[in-house]
PALUM-555782 format. One record per residue (C-alpha): residue number from 1; residue in one letter; x, y, z. Coordinates in nm, 2 decimals. Layout:
residues N
<NUM "a" <X Y Z>>
...
//
This chain:
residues 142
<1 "x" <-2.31 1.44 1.86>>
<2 "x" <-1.96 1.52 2.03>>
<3 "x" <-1.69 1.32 1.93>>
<4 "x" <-1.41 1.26 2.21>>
<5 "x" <-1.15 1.08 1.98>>
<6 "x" <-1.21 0.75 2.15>>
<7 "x" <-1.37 0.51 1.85>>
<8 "x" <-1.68 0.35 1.96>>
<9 "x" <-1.81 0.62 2.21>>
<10 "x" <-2.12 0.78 2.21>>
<11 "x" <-2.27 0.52 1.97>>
<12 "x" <-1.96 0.56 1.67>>
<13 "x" <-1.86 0.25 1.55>>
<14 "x" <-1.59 0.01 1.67>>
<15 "x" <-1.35 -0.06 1.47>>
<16 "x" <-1.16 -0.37 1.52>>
<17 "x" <-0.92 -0.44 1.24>>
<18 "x" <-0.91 -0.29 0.91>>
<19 "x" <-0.78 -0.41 0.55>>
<20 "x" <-0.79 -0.24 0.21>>
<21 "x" <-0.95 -0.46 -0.10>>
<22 "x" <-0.81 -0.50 -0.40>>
<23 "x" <-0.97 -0.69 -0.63>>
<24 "x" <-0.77 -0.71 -0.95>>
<25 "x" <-0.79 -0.84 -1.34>>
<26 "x" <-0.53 -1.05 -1.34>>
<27 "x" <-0.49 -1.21 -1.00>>
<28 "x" <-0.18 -1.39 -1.04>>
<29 "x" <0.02 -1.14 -1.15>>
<30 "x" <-0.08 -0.88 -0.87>>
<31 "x" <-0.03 -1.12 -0.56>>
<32 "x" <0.35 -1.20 -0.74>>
<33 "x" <0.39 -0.82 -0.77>>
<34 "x" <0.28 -0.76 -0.42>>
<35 "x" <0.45 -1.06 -0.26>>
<36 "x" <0.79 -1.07 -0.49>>
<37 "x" <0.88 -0.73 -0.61>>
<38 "x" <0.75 -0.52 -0.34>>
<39 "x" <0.84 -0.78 -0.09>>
<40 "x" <0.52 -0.73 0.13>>
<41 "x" <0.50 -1.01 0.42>>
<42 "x" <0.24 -1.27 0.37>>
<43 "x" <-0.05 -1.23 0.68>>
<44 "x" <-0.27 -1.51 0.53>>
<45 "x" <-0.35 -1.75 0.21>>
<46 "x" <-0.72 -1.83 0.19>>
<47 "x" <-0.90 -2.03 -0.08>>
<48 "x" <-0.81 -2.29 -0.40>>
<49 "x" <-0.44 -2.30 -0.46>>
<50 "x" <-0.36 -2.16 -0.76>>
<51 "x" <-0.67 -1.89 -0.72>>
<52 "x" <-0.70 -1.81 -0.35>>
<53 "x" <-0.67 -1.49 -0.17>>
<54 "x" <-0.37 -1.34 0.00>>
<55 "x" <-0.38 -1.08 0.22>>
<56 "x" <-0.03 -0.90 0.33>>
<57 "x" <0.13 -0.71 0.60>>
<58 "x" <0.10 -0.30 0.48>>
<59 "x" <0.27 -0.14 0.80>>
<60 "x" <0.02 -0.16 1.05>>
<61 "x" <-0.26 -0.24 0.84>>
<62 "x" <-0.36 -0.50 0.59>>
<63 "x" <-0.38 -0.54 0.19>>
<64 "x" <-0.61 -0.85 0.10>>
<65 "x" <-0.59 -0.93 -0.31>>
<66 "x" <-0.87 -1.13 -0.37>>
<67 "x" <-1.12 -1.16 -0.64>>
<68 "x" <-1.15 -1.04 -0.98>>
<69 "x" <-1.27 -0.71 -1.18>>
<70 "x" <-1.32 -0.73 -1.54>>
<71 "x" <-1.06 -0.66 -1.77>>
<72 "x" <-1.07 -0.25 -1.89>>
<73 "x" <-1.25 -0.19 -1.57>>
<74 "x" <-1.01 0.04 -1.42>>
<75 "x" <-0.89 0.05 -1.06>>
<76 "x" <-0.98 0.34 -0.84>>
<77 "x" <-0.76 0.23 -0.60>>
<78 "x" <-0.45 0.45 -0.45>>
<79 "x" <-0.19 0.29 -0.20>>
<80 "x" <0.01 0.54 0.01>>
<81 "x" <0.32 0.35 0.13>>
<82 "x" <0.55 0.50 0.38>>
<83 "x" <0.88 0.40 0.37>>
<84 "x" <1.21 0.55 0.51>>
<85 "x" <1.40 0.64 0.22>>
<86 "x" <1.18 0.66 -0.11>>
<87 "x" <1.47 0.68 -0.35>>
<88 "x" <1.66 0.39 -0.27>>
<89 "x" <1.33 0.18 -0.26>>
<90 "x" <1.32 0.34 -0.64>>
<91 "x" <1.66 0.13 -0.69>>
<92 "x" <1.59 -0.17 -0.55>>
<93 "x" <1.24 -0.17 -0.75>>
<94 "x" <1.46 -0.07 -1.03>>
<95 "x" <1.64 -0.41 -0.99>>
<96 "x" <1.31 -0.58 -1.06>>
<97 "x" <1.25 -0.42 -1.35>>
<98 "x" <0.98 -0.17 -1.24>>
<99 "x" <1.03 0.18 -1.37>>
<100 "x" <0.86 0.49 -1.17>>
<101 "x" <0.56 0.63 -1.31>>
<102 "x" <0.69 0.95 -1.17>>
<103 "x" <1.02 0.98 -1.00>>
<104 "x" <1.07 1.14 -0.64>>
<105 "x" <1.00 1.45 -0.55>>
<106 "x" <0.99 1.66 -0.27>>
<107 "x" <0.63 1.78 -0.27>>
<108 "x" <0.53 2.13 -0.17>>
<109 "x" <0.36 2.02 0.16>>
<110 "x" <0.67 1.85 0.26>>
<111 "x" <0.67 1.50 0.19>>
<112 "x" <0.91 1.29 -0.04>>
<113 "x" <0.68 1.09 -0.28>>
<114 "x" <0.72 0.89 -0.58>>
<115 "x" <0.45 0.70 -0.79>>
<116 "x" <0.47 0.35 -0.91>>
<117 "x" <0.20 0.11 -1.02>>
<118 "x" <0.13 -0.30 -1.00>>
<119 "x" <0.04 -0.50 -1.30>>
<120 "x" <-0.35 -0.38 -1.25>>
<121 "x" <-0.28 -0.03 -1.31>>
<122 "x" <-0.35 0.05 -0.94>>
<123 "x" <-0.13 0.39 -0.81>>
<124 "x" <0.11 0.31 -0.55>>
<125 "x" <0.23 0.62 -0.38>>
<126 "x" <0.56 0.56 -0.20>>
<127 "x" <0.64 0.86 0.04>>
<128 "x" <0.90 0.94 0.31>>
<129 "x" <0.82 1.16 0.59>>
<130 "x" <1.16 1.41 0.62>>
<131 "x" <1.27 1.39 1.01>>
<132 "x" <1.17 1.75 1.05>>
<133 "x" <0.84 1.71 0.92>>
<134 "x" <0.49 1.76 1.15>>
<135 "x" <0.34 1.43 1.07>>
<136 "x" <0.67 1.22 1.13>>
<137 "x" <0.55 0.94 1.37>>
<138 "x" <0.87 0.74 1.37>>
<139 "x" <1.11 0.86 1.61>>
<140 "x" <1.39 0.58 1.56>>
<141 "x" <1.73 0.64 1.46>>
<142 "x" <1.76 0.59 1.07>>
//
C-alpha cells in the first residue's frame, strides 16, 4: 500500500496525540527529578496524592510517569531532548547537583549531545541541533 505522508490515509492509523510512558521504581523521586531539576512543565496530575501520575510538557509531545516497575528491572527507556544550547543546560543541571554521564560532544553526524540520567537509571539524551545543520527545524533568532 502507497503511503502519501498524510497519517490516516489509505486505512494507516490516526494518530491523535501521543505521550511516552515511563513507569519507574521509585515514583517519587522521578516525578521530583522530572518536575524540579529538569524543570519540565506540569500537563496534568491524575490519581491519589502522594502516588498519582504526572504527565509533563516534553516540547511538543508528552512524558506521563506513572506506575511502578520492580526494583533491578532496568529501564529500556531513552529520552532525546532538544534544547538550544546543550552545555549551559549542563551548568544549570550542574547547580542541582546532577553530574553528566557523558559530557558534550559534537557527534560525527553533526549534532551536539550530552547524556544524563533520572534517578531510575533511564538515558536522557540532551542534544542541540547546530544552526547550519539539515534537521534544524527552529528558525528563531537565538
Amino acid at each position: 500500500m502507497a503511503r502519501t505522508g498524510r497519517t490516516g490515509e489509505d486505512g494507516g492509523m490516526d494518530i491523535l496525540s501521543s505521550r511516552i510512558l515511563l513507569r519507574p521504581v521509585d515514583l517519587v523521586a522521578t516525578r521530583e527529578f522530572y518536575r524540579d531539576v529538569l524543570g519540565l512543565a506540569v500537563a496534568r496530575e491524575f490519581g491519589p496524592e502522594g502516588s498519582g501520575g504526572v504527565v509533563f510538557f516534553l516540547g511538543s509531545g508528552q512524558l506521563e510517569i506513572s506506575g511502578s516497575r520492580a526494583p533491578g528491572t532496568p529501564s529500556t527507556l531513552m529520552l532525546w531532548l532538544q534544547v538550544r544550547d546543550v552545555r549551559a543546560e549542563l551548568v544549570r543541571l550542574a547547580g542541582s547537583g546532577l553530574a553528566p554521564k557523558r559530557e558534550a560532544r559534537t557527534e560525527p553526524w553533526g549534532l551536539v549531545e550530552a547524556w544524563i540520567e533520572d534517578p531510575d537509571g533511564t538515558r536522557i539524551v540532551l542534544v542541540q541541533v547546530p544552526e547550519d545543520h539539515p534537521i534544524r527545524r527552529d528558525q528563531r533568532d537565538l
